[in-house]
N, C-alpha and C positions, 0 to 999 in steps of 0.2 A: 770963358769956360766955367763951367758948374762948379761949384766947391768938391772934393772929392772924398765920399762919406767911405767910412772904412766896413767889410763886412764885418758883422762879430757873432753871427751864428747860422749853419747849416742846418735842413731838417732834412731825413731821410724819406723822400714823398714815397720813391716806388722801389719794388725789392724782388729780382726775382731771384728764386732760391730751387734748389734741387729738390725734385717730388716725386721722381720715381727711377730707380737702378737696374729695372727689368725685375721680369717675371709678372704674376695675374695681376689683374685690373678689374674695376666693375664701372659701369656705365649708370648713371641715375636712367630713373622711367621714364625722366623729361629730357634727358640729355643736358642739364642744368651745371651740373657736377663729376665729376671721377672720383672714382675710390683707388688710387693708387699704392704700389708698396713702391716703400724706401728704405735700403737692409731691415732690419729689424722691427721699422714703423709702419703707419701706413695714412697719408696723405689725403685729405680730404679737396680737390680742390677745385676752381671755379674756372669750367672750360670756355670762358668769356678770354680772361686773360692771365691765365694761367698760375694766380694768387694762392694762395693756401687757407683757407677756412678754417683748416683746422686739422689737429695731428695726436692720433691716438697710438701711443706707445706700446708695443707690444711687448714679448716676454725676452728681450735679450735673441732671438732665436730667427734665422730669416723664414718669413712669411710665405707660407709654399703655396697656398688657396684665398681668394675670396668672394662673395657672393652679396647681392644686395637683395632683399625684401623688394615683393612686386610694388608697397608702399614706400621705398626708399625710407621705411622709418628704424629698420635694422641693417646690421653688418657685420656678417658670417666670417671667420676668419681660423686659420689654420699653420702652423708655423711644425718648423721641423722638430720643437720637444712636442709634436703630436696632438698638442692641446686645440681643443675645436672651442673656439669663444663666440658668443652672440653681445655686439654692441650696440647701446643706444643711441645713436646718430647725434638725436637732441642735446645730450648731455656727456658724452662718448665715455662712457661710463660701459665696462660690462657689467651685463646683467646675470650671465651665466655660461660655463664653461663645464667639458669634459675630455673624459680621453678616449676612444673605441679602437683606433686603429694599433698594429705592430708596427708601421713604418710609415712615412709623413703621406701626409693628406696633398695630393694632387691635383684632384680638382673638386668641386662641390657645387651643387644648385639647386634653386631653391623653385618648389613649384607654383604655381599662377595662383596657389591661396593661400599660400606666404607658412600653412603648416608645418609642414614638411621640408629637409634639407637633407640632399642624396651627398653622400661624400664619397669619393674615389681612391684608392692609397694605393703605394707603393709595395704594402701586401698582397698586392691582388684581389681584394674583398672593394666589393661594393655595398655601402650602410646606410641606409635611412631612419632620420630620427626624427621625432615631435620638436619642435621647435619650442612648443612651451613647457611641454615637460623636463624635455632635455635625456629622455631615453629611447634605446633603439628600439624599431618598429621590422624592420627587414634586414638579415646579412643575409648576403649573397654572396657566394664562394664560387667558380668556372673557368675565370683568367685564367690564364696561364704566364701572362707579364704585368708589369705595368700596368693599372690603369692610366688613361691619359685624358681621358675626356669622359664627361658623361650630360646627360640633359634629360629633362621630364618631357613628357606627352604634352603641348601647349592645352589642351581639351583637358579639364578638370576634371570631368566624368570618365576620363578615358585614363584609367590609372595603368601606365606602361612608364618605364623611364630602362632608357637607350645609354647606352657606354662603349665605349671603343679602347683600347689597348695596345702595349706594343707585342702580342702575341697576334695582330693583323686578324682580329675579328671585331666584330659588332655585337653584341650579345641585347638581346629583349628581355626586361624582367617585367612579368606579370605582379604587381602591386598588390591585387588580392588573392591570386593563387600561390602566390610567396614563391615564386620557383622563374628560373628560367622558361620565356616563353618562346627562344627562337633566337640559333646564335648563326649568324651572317660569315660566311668563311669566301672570301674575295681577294680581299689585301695580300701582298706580301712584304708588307712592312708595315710598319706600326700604324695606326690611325688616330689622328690629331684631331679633327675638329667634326662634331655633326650640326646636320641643319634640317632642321623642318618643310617642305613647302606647305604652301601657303592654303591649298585644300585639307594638309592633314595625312594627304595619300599613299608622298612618299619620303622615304629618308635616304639623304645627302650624308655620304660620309668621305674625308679626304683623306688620304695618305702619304705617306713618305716614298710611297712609290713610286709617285708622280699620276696619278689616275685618279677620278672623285666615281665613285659610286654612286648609280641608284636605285634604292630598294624599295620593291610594292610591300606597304607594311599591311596587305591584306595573307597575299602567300608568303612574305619573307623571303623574296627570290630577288635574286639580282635583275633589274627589269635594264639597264644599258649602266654603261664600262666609257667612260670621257676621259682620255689619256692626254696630258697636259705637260708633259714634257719639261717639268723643273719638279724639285721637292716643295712639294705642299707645304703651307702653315695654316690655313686658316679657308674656310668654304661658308659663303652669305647667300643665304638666297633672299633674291629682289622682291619684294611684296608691291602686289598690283595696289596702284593711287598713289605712288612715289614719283618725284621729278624721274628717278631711272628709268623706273617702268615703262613711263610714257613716253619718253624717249627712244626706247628701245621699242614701241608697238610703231613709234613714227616712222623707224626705220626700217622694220618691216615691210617687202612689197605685197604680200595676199597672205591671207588667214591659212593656216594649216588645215590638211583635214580634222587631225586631230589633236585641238590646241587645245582639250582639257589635259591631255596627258604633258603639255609644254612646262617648265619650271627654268625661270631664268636665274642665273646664278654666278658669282665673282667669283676668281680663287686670286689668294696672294702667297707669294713664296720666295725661292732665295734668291731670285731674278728681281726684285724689287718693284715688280710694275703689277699693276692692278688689269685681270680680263675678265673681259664677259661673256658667257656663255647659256646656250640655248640645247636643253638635254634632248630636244629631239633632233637628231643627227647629229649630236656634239659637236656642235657649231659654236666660232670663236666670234661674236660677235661685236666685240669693243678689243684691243691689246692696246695699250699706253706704248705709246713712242716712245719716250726719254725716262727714265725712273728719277727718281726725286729725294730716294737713298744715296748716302756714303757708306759705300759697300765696307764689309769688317769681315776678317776672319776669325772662324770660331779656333771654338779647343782642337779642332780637328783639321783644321786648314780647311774647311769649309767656308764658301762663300756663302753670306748670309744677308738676306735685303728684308722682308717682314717675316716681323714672327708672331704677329695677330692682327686681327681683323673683326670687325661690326659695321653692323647698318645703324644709322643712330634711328631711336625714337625720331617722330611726329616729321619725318619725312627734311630731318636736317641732314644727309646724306650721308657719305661712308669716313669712316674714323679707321685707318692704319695706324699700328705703331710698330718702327723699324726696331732694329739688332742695336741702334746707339741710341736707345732709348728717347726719340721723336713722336710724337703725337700727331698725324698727318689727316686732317679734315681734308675732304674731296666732295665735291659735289660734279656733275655729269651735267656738259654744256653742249648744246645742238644748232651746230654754224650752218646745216644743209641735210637735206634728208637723206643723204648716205654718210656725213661727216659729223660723227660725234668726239668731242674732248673730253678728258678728265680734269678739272680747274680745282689746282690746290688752293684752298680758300682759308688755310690757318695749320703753322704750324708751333707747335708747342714743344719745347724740347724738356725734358726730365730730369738730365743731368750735362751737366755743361763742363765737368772734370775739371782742371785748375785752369782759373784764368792767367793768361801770360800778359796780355796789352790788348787795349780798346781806345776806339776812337770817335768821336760823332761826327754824324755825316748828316748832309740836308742843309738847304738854308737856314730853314727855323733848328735844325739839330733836333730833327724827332725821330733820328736814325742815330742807331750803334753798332761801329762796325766792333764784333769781337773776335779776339784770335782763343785759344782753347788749346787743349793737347792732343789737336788732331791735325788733321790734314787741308783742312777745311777752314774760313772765315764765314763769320755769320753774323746776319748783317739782321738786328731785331730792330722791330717797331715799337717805340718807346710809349705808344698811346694802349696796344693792346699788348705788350712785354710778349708779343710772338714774333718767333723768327720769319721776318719779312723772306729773305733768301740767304742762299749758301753759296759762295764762291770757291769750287772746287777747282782743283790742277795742281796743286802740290803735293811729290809722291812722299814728304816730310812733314812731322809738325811746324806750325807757323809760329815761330816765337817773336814778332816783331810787326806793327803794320803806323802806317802813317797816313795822312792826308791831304790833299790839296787839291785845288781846283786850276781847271788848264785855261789856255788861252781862248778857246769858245767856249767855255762856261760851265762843263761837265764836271765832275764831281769824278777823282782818280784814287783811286786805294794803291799804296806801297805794299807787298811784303816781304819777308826773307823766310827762308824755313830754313831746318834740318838738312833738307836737299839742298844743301850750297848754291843754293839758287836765288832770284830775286823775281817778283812777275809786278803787276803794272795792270789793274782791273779799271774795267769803266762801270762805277757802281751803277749807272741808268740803264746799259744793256747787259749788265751782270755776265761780262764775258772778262776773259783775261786776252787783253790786248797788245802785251811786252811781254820776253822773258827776258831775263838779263842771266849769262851764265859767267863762270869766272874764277869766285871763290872756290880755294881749298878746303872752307870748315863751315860750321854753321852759321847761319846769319843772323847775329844776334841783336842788330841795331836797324835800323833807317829812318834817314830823316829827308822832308821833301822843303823845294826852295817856297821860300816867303814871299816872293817878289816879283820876280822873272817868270817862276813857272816855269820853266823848262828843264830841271833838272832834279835829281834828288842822289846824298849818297849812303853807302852801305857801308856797316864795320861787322867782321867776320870773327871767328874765333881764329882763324888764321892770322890773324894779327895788321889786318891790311885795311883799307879805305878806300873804295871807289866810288867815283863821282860819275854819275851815268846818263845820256845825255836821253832826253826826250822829244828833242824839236823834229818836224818833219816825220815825227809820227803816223801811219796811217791806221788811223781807229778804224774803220773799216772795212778789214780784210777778213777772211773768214779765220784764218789763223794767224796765231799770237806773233807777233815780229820780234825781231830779233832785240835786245838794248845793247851798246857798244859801248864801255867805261874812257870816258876820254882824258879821267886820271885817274891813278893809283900808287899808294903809298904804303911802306911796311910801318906803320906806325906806334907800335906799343911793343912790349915785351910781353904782352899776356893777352888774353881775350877783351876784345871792345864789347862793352856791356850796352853804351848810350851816347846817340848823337844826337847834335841842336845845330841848327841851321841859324845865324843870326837874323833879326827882321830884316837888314839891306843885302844880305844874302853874299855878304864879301867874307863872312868868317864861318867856318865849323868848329866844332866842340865835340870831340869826344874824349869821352872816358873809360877806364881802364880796370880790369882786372888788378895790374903792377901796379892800383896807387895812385895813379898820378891821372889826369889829366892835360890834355893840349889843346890848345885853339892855332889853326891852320887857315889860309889867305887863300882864298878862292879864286880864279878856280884850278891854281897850280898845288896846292895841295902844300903851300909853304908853312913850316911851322911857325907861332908868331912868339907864344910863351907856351911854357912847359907850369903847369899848377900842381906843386909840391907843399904836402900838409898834411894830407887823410893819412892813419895807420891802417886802413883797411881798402881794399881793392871800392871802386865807384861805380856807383849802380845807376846814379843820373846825372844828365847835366842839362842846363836851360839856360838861355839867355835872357836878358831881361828886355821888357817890350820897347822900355823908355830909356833905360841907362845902359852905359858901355859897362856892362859885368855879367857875370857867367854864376849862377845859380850849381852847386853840386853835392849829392848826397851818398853817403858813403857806408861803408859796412862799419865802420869805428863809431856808430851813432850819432853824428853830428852831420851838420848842415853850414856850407860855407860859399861866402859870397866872398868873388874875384873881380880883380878890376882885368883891363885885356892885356896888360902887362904881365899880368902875375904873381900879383899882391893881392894877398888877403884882407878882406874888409872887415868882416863879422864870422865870429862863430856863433850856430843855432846849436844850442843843445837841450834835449828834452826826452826825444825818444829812450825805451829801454832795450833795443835792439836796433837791429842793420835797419838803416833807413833808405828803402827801394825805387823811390820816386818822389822828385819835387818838383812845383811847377809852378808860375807863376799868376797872381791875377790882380784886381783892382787896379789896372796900369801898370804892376808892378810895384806897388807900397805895400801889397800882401805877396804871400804864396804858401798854398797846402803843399803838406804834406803827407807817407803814408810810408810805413815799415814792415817790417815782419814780426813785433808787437801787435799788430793787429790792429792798429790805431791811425785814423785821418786826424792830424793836427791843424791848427791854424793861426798862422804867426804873422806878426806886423813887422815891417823891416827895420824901419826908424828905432824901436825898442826894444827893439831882439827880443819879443816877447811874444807867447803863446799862447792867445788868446781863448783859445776851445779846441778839446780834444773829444773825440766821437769814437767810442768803442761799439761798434757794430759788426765786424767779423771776427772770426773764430780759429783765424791761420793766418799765414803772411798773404799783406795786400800787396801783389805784384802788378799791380795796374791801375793807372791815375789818370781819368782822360776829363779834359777841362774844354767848356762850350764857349769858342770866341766870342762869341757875342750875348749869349746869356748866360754865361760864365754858371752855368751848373756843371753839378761834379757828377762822376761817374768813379765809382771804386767796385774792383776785383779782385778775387785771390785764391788760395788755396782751398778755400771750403766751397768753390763755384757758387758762390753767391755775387749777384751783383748788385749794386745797392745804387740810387739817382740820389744827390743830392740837392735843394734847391735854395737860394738864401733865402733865411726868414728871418734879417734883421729887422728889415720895416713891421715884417708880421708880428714879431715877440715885442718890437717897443711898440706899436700898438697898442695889443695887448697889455700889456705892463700899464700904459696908461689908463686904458679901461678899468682892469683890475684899481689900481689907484683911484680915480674919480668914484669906483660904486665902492671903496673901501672907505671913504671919504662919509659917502651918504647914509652908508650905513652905521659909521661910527658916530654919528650925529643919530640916527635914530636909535642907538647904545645909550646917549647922554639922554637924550629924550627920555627913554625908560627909565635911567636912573632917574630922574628927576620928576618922573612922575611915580614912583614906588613903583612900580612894573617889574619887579625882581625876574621872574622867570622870563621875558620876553627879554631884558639885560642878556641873561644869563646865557638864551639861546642866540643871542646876536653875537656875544661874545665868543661862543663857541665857531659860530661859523665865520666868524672872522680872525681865527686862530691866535688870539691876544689872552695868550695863560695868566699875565697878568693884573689885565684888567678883573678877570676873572676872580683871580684870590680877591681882589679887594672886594667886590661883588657879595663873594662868599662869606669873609669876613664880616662885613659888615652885616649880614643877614647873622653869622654866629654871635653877634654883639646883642643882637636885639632881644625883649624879653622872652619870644616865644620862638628861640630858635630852629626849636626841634619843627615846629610847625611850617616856618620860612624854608626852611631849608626843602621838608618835603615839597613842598607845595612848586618851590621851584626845581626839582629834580625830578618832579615826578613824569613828566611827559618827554624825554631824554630819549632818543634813538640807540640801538648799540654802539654803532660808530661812534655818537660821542659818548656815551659810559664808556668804552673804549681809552676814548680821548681823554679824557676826566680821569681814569687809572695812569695816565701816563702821566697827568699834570700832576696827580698827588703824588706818584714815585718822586717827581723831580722835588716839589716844594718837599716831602717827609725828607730829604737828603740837607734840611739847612733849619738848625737849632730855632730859628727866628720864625718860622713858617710851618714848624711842624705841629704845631699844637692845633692850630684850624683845620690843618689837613686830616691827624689822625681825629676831629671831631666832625670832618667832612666823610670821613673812609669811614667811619660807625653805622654814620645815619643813612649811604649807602647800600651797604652792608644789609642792616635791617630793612629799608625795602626792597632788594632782591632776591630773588629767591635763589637756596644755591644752581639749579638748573640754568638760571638766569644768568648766573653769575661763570658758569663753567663754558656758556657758550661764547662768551665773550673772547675776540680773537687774541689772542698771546695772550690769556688770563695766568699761565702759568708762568711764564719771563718776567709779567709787571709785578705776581706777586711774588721770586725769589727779588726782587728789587724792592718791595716794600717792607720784607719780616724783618732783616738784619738792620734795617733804621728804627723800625719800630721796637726791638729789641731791645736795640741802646737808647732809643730816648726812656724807656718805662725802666732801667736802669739807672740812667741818669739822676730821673723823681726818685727813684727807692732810695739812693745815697741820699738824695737832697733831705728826703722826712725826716731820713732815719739820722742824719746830721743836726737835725735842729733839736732834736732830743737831747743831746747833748750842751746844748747852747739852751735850753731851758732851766737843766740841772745845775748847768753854772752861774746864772743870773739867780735863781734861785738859793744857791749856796754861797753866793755875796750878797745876798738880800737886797736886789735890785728891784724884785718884782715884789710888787706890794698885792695881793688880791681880795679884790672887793669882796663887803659882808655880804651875807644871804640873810635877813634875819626870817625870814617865812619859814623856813624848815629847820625843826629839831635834826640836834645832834643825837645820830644813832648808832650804837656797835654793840653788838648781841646783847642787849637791855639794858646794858650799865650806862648810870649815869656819871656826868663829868662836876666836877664840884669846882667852881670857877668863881667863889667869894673871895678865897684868899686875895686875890690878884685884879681889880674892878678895873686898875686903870689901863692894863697895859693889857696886848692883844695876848691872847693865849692859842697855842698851838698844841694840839693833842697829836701824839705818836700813837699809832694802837700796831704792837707786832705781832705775829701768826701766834694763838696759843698763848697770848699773854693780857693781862689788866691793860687798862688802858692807863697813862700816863701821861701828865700835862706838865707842860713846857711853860716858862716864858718868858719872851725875850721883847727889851725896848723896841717901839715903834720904831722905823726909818722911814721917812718918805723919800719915795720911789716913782718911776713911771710905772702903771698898771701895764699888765702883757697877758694876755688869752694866750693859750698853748694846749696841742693834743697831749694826752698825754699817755703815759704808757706803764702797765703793769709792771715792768723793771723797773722804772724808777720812780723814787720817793716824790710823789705828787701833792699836792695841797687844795684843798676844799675850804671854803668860804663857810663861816659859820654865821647864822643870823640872830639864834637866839642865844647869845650871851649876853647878860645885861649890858655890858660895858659900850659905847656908840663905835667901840673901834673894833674891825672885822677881825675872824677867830679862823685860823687855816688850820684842817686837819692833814696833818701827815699820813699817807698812808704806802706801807709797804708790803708787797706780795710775799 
């Protein structure tokens, strides 16, 4: 067997994260992209696989409108403090903002030359304004509710732009006669969405009344009335040279007489299914069989299935998005020339509310099943992060799902909900194939067998355990069969939170609200040990793959491994909160961790030590799902984010080594340079090899040289910011140590002097590095002042025990305001002349002493001495002189 290497680092490959909470949306030109809101933000993201490109913060205020430029190079936006923004895409920067309306902007759109942007409000006024100026060009006052929709003329020359209302009108404004040109009275309830055809001829409008309208935009008359029998959201009309169109002409048996007046067209609404229809004789030419929504009720106990709709760009077909905020790609597929389908071809979902548990499915595990706070499992494609499918049948949320594979090779999903219930899915024919009824409370645990395969059991908040049997199953039936518990037990004093199935499949584990955990002898349900230790109710338990011991995590922050007796092994501790799930991997010599901290840990068992901690969510991670066989991770939690982990041991020591070998070769062409005088190629090798100390010496030794000033420029002079940057941080640190400051602050001068301040201000943290430079440089220039002004004193005293002998000058006469000094008396011995403010001068003199000579500054306070050269005598003459 292999040697067995231990992981020591996860990296987070894929992430999908929440990108839209309902309400407007814009579609790129290409279909490339979405402009999605997210409360307050709004979400740039990539309709490949659902990523996020990018996230432009709005004003604290939720996002009520948004609109994209015909060039996708701008992005109109409107929130409820009223403010209309225009962003730059490129650089998501706005450019310019204002306010027009009394009450929030509903909807807004922008016309086919990108000038002009019409906006809708909640005032009842419709606005149009220059886009580059940023001032109003048209109000328009008529509404009587609501605006809720509006749209331009697609014909640039043809300046008209259309709006609809919840006062059930349509109104026409004339662009250049500035006035209402024609208001459509039909509706009797509000009107949601309009649409063009494809001639220009006529206008499509839908309502809440259940009927789409269409209007000759010659006379402004209602030309026919298509009643559709659900509440509208949303009306597309099909444009000829699309996969629909021509599927729809396929199925056609003979040309109309009059098929220029034909306009084919979808509506979607709160029946969730997609129709198609043909305005001459309002004919229902396509209806979808089965919907593809989980239906929600609103604020109103209304049932709600879409609540928008688009055709995408360049003929990639139709994009819905549902009430739980789904993103539903459809394209239109043609089995027989009366038999058309609707093929969902990608669903993306926007927000995924808190994850509870997940698990991977697939051989290779490029499936994940996830449970959510709904009613629903959703079962995503980990290659494109969209939801492959939804396993619906639970009238509860799912707090619990498991997995295992059956005796012919199918791949079976566990779950428990809220509905006291358990069900039993075939992820291949995505049906649910068992129910199991039974439980008093919610089902908050299940676990399936390792082994055998035929069984799995459930722990309820009813406080019970049932072991449920699955042999003689028939997958096959059009409904779900029945499951029968062939044990059960009242097991705990409080809610079972987590069960584990041993790998021989002879013991369970669960654990407990009360504290405690039990392991029980299969398949009678015997208890074996009772596991007493945690002060806090237990939130996991796991057995281990290779040892007889029991893995458990608990709300008291610690982590503790059991033998099957019921001795404790090890305590883990490290988290700083309730620790929600543990699990085991590398054979069982590791296992992660993950809490309501926020935090996936990674611990070695042998050292009860915690190797790497990974701060990646923003709320507790209630869900930890681990890939048997390529043992990546998967983490979930409260901030619906889900994040894939993959190991990148091999990859970072790699790495690591790489890095080492070219840090190797480079600091060999470091020496190189020194040693060819090469200073500035040093200097810049040194920098990019982040060795501050080789550096100083570098520096220093160029300050040693005769033409410092010169070395120094010459090798600073070609410096990017980043490392002036760098260079600023190396001088803070070295100005912080008496030994290294004097190179630094003669490094930080000559800096200084070639930058310019502009230069110098643009430099990143220039303001943090320089409160970190002043107060060192303060006390060193401090330091020097005592030190000069100290030796002043130590001159006066060598001086005044006549220590200091100083040397004769004889080249220069003695001068003091003309008087001469008379220096016969005294030939032999040195003479010292006093001269004080306002007086004769007067000569001293005193026996030679020999002395060591000493140079010294000296200073107008105190009595100094000057070398005299011209007294005859060969021994030197110091004049005293006093201020």
């Amino acid at each position: 067997m292999a040697a067995l290497s231990y992981k020591k680092s996860y990296r987070s490959t894929q992430s999908l994260q929440q990108f839209y909470t309902g309400g407007p949306f814009a579609v790129s030109s290409d279909g490339t992209f979405l402009a999605c809101t997210c409360d307050d933000s709004i979400k740039i993201v990539d309709s490949s696989n659902a990523s996020i490109k990018s996230t432009i913060e709005g004003d604290s205020e939720q996002v009520t409108a948004l609109a994209l430029s015909p060039d996708d190079r701008f992005l109109f936006s409107a929130s409820h403090s009223r403010q209309i923004r225009v962003w730059d895409l490129s650089t998501q920067k706005c450019i310019r903002s204002w306010k027009g309306h009394d009450g929030p902007v509903m909807a807004m759109a922008c016309d086919a030359s990108g000038g002009l942007l019409a906006t809708a409000g909640a005032d009842r006024k419709v606005l149009v304004w220059d886009v580059d100026g940023g001032f109003c060009t048209h109000y328009f006052k008529g509404h009587k509710g609501v605006v809720t929709c509006i749209m331009f003329h697609p014909d640039p020359n043809c300046l008209l732009l259309f709006s609809g209302s919840d006062d059930a009108t349509v109104r026409v404004w004339d662009l250049i006669a500035k006035k209402c040109a024609a208001t459509m009275e039909k509706h009797f309830s509000a009107v949601v969405s309009l649409a063009m055809s494809e001639d220009r001829r006529f206008l499509l409008s839908a309502g809440r009344d259940k009927v789409v309208n269409m209007w000759d935009l010659k006379s402004y008359g209602c030309k026919t009335t298509i009643p559709t029998y659900e509440v509208l959201e949303a009306v597309c009309v099909i444009s000829s040279g699309t996969a629909f169109y021509d599927s729809l002409l396929s199925q056609k048996p003979k040309k109309s007489k009059d098929a220029t007046q034909e306009v084919y067209f979808l509506t979607v609404g709160e029946r969730g299914i997609v129709r198609i229809w043909n305005s001459e004789g309002a004919v229902c030419l396509f209806e979808q069989k089965t919907s593809d929504v989980a239906f929600s009720l609103d604020e109103n106990d209304l049932r709600r299935g879409f609540t928008a709709s688009c055709m995408l760009p360049s003929d990639q077909g139709l994009l819905c998005i549902t009430a739980d905020q789904q993103f539903l790609f459809y394209s239109l597929l043609k089995h027989s020339k009366e038999d058309l389908d609707l093929s969902l071809c990608k669903r993306l979902i926007g927000y995924n509310e808190e994850i509870v548990d997940m698990k991977f499915l697939g051989e290779d595990e490029n499936f994940l099943a996830v449970a959510t706070n709904l009613e629903q499992v959703r079962v995503y494609d980990l290659a494109s992060m969209s939801c492959s499918y939804v396993l619906a049948g639970h009238t509860g949320i799912v707090l619990c799902l498991d997995t295992f594979t059956s005796s012919s090779g199918s791949t079976l999903i566990v779950t428990g909900s809220k509905d006291n219930s358990v069900r039993l899915w075939d992820s291949e024919r995505r049906r649910c194939i068992g129910v199991g009824v039974g439980h008093t409370g919610a089902v908050g645990a299940v676990a399936c067998s390792k082994k055998g395969q035929n069984f799995f059991v459930s722990g309820s908040s009813d406080r019970t355990i049932k072991v449920w049997n699955i042999e003689g199953l028939n997958s096959d039936a059009e409904e779900p069969s029945s499951l029968k518990a062939k044990a059960v037990i009242a097991a705990h004093d409080k809610d079972i939170n987590s069960l584990a199935i041993a790998p021989c499949d002879s013991y369970v584990c669960s654990g407990s609200q009360d504290r405690t955990a039990c392991i029980w002898k299969l398949p009678d349900l015997v208890c074996v040990a009772k596991l007493k230790g945690h002060k806090r109710g237990i939130w996991s338990v796991e057995f281990s793959p290779v040892d007889r011991c029991v893995l458990t995590a608990s709300g008291d922050k610690t982590i503790k491994m059991w033998t099957l007796d019921g001795s404790c092994l090890k305590t883990f501790e490290g988290h700083t909160s309730s620790v929600l799930r543990a699990s085991f991997i590398t054979r069982g010599t590791q296992f992660v961790s993950s809490g309501a901290d926020g935090l996936l840990k990674l611990w070695t068992v042998k050292s009860n030590e915690c190797i790497a901690t990974y701060d990646e969510h923003e709320d507790k991670v209630w869900a930890l799902a681990i890939g048997k066989k390529t043992e990546m991770l998967a983490t979930g939690g409260g901030d619906a984010v889900i994040n894939i982990w993959n190991d990148s041991t091999a990859a970072e020591k790699e790495e690591a080594f790489r890095k080492e070998e070219e840090g190797v070769l480079r600091g060999q062409e470091l020496e190189n340079a020194v040693s060819d005088a090469d200073y500035a190629k040093a200097i810049q090798i040194a920098f990019e090899l982040r060795r501050p100390h080789r550096l100083y010496e570098l520096l220093s030794e160029l300050c040693r040289k005769k033409d410092a000033v010169d070395h120094l420029r010459k090798a600073l002079l070609h410096l990017r910011k980043e490392e002036v940057q760098q260079l600023f941080e190396y001088i803070r640190e070295w100005n912080t140590k008496p030994r290294l400051c004097h190179n630094a602050q003669f490094v930080l001068f000559q800096v200084f002097s070639m930058l310019s301040p502009t230069d110098i201000v643009e430099v990143k943290g220039i303001g943090e590095l320089l409160e970190g430079l002043i107060p060192y440089s303060q006390r060193h220039f401090s330091r020097i002042d005592r030190l000069e002004r100290s030796t002043f004193l130590l001159d006066y005293t060598l001086v005044g025990m006549s220590v200091i002998e100083p040397e004769a000058d004889r080249s220069k006469p003695l001068k003091n305001s003309g008087k001469k000094v008379d220096t016969e008396d005294t030939p032999d011995d040195p003479v010292y002349v006093k001269i004080e403010s306002g007086s004769e001068a007067t000569v001293e003199t005193k026996q030679k002493k020999g002395s060591k000579k000493r140079k010294s500054k000296k200073s107008s306070e105190v009595v100094s001495y000057k070398k005299v050269k011209n007294l005859p005598n060969t021994e030197a003459s110091v004049v005293s002189l006093q201020a």
